[in-house]
C-alpha positions in Angstrom: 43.0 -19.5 -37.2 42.4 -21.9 -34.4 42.6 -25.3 -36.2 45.9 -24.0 -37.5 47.2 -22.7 -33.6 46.4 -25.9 -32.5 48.3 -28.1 -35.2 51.4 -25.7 -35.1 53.4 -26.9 -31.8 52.9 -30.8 -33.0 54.6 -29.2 -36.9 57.5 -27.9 -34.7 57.7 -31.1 -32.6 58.4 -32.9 -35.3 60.7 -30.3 -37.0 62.7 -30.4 -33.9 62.6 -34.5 -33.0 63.7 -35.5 -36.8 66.4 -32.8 -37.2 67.7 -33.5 -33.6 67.4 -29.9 -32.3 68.6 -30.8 -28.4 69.3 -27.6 -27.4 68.1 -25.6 -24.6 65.0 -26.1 -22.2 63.7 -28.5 -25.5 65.9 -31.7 -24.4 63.9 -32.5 -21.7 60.4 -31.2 -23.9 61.5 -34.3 -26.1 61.6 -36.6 -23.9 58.1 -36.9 -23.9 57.8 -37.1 -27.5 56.0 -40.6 -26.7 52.9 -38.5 -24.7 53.3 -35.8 -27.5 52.2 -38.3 -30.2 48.9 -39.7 -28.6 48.2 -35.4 -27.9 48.5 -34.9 -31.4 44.8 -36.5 -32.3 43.5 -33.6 -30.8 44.2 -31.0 -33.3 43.4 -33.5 -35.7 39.8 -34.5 -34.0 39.4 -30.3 -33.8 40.3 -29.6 -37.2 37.7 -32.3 -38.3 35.2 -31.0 -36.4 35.0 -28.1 -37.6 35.4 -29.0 -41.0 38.7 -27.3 -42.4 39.9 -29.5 -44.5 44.0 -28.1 -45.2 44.6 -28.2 -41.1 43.1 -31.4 -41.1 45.7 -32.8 -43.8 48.6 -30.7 -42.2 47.4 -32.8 -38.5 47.0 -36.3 -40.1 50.3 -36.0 -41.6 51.9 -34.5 -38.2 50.3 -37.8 -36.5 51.7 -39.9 -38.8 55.0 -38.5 -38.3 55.4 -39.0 -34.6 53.4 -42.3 -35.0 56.6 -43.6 -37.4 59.0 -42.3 -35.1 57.7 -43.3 -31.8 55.9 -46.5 -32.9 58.8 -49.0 -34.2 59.6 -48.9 -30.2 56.7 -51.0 -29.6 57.3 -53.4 -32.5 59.5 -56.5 -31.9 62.1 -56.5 -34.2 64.3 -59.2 -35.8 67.1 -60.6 -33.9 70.6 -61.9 -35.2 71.0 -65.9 -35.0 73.0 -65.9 -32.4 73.6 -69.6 -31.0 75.8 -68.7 -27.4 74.9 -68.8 -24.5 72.0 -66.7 -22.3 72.9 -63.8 -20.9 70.9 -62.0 -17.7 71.6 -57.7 -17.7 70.1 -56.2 -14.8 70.9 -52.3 -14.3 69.9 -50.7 -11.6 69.7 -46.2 -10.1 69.9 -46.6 -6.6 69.7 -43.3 -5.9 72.6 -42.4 -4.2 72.2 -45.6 -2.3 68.3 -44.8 -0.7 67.3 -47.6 -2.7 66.1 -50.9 -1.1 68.9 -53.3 -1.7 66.5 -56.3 -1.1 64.5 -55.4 -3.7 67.3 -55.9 -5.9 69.1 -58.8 -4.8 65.6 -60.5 -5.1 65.4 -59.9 -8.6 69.2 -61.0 -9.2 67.7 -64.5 -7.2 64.9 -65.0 -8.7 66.1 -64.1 -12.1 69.2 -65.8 -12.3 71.0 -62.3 -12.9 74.7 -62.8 -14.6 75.3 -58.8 -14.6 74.3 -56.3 -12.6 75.2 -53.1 -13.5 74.3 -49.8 -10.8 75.2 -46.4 -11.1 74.8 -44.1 -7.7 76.4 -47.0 -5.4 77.6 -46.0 -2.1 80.0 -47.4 0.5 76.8 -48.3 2.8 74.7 -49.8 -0.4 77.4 -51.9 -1.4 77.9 -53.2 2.6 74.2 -53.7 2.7 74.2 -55.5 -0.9 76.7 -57.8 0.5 74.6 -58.5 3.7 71.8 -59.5 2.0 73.9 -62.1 -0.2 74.7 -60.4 -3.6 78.6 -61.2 -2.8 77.5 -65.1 -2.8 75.6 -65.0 -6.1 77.4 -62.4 -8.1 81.2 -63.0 -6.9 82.8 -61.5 -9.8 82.8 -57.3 -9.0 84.5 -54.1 -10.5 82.9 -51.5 -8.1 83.6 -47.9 -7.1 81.6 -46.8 -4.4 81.5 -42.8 -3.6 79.0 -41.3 -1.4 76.3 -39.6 -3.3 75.5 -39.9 -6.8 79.0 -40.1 -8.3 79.5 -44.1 -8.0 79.1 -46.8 -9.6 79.1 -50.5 -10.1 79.3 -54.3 -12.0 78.8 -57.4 -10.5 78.9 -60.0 -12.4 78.6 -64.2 -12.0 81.8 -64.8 -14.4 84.8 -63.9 -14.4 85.8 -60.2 -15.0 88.8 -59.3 -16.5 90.3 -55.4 -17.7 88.6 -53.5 -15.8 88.4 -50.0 -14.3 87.0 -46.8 -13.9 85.6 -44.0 -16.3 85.3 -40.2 -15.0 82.9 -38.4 -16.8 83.4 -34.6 -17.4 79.6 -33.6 -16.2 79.0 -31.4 -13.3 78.2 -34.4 -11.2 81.4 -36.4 -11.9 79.9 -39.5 -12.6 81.9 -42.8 -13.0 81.5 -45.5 -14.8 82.6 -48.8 -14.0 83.6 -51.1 -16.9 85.2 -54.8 -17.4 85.4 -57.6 -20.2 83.3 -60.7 -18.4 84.2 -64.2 -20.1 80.9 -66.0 -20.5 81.8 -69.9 -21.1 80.7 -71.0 -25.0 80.6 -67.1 -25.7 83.5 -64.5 -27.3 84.6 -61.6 -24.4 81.8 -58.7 -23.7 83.2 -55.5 -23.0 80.9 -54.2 -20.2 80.2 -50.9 -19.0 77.7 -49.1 -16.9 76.1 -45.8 -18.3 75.2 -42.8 -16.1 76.0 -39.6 -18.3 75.1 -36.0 -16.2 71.3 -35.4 -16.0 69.9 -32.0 -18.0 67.8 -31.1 -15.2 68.5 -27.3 -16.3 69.5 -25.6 -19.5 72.9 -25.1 -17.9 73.4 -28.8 -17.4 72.6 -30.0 -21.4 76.1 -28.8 -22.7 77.7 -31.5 -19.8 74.9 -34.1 -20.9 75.8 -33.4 -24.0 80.0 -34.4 -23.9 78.8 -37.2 -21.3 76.9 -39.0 -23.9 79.7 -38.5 -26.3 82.2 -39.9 -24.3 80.2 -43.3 -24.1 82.3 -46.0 -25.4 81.3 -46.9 -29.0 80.1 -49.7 -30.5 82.5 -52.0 -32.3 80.9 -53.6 -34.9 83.7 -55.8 -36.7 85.8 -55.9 -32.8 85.0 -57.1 -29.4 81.5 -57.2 -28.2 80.1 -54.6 -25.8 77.0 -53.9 -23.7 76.5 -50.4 -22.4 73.7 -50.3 -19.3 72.4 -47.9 -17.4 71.0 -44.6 -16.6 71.2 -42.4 -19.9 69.5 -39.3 -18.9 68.2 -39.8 -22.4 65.7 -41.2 -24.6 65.5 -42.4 -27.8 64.2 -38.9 -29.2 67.4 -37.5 -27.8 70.0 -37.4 -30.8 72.5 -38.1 -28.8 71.6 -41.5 -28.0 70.6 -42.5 -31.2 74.3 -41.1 -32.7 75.6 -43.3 -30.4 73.1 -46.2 -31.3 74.6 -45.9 -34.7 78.0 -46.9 -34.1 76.4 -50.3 -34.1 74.2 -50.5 -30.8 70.9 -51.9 -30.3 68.5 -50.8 -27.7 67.4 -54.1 -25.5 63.5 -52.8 -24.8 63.1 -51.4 -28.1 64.1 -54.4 -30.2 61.7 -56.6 -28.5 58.7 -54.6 -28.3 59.1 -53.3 -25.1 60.7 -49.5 -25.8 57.9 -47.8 -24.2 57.2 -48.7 -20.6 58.8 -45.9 -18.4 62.0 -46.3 -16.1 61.5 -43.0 -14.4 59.3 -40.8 -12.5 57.2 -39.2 -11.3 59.8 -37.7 -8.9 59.5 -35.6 -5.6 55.8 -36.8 -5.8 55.1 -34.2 -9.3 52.9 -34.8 -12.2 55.6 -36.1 -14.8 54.6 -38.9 -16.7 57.3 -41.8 -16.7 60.2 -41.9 -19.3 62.5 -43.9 -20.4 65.8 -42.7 -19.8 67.7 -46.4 -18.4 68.5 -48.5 -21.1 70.2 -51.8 -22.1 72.2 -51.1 -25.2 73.7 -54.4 -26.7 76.1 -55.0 -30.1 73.9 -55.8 -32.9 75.3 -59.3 -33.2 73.7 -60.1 -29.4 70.0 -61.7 -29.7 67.6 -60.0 -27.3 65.2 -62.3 -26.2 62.8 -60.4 -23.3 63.0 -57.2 -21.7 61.1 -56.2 -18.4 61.1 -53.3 -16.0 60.8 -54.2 -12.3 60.1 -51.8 -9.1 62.9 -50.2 -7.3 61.5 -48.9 -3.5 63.5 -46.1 -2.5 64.5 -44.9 -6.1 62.9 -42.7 -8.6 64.2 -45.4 -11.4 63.1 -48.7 -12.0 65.2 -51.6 -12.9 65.7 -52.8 -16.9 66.3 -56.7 -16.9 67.2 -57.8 -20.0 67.7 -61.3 -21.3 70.5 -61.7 -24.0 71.7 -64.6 -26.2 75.4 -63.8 -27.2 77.0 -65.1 -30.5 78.8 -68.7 -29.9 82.7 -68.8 -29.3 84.4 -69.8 -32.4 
């Protein structure tokens, strides 16, 4: 009776990650589906122990489950030939503006960022951006800064054309700021910075929820389009992966970099990091390197992710 009470919660993990069950208090549980599959040698190494064989088989398989869903995140994938030019997306939560802004512009120096993309900008953090030199480097900008956590931002090094504002229906009324930047030797990307609500409580996943559903699609056989930001989700969130199917392809996760953690811990608590910021490209954009940098002042990290878009024809 043990061995069996012990494999049980990993059977219903994976029961509820493959069917897509993100309902309730269990959308956040998945979230840490990463942490959940490493756990799930314990039953196994228990059941083993003590001999009992069918709990041992009922485990292994369990493991194996989680290990095929979680795994391919660590695994660089193939890329499309793409023969444009490179592309620098930098996304960045600042926290309703408590963030350091030198620690980002430092990254958009030294890395030769083309787009940066922030959700949570404020009047003061866009002043204090622009002190520290962002307006010189990235001179291009479709910004609409709100104090608190509503605003949002993209700066970009070329020129930025179409763009505007999207209000999102969540209980925190975030925006999203979105334009089409013309890269020289490349077709027109549609960008657009994420920041669906949060579903810090069961009363918040129906608004997390419609948020991630009103994220602009994909267009497969149409314009290009990057989506960056703060998701509020990860890739064991159905959500996100419906919306990965219109013809998205997550930045960290194609490369082999889909499981280093973007947030937490937060308010100083035991939660392990996640991975809840993304860099979602069109499947016909190469990714060539992926890295997470520090972010003083925020409870995120910053995704930097290097791009090669399809030539201009």
């Amino acid at each position: 009776m043990l061995c069996w009470l012990a494999v049980a919660p990993g059977v219903g993990w994976v029961l509820v990650r493959s069917i897509g069950l993100d309902r309730g208090p269990l959308v956040q549980a998945l979230a840490f589906t990463p942490y959940v599959t490493i756990g799930s040698l314990v039953p196994l190494v228990l059941a083993l122990a003590l001999r009992r064989r069918a709990p041992a088989i009922v485990a292994a398989l369990t493991t194996l489950a989680l290990v095929a869903l979680v795994a391919p995140r660590a695994l660089p994938a193939p890329q499309p030939d793409a023969a444009g030019p490179t592309v620098r997306v930098l996304t960045a939560n600042l926290l309703a503006g408590a963030a350091d802004p030198a620690a980002v512009v430092e990254v958009v120096r030294a890395r030769q960022v083309d787009l940066l993309l922030v959700q949570e900008l404020t009047p003061t953090a866009q002043a204090e951006l622009d002190r520290l030199g962002l307006d010189m480097v990235l001179v291009h900008r479709q910004l609409n800064p709100i104090v608190g956590t509503p605003g949002s931002g993209l700066y970009a090094r070329h020129p930025l054309s179409d763009g505007g504002v999207r209000q999102l229906r969540g209980a925190w009324a975030f925006t999203q700021a979105y334009a089409t930047v013309t890269v020289p030797g490349a077709p027109p990307v549609r960008v657009e910075s994420a920041h669906p609500a949060a579903p810090y409580a069961v009363d918040q996943v129906e608004f997390w929820r419609d948020d991630l559903a009103a994220q602009p699609a994909a267009t497969p056989d149409g314009p290009l389009s990057i989506l960056a930001g703060d998701f509020n989700a990860t890739l064991d969130h159905g959500p996100l992966r419906t919306l990965l199917d219109t013809g998205y392809v997550d930045a960290a996760a194609s490369v082999g970099a889909g499981l280093t953690g973007t947030w937490g811990p937060y308010d100083g608590g035991f939660i392990p990091p996640v991975v809840i910021d993304h860099v979602l490209v069109d499947r016909r954009i190469a990714v060539r390197d992926v890295t997470v940098h520090p972010l003083p002042g925020s409870d995120h990290r910053m995704v930097l992710a290097e791009l090669r878009l399809p030539a201009q024809r």
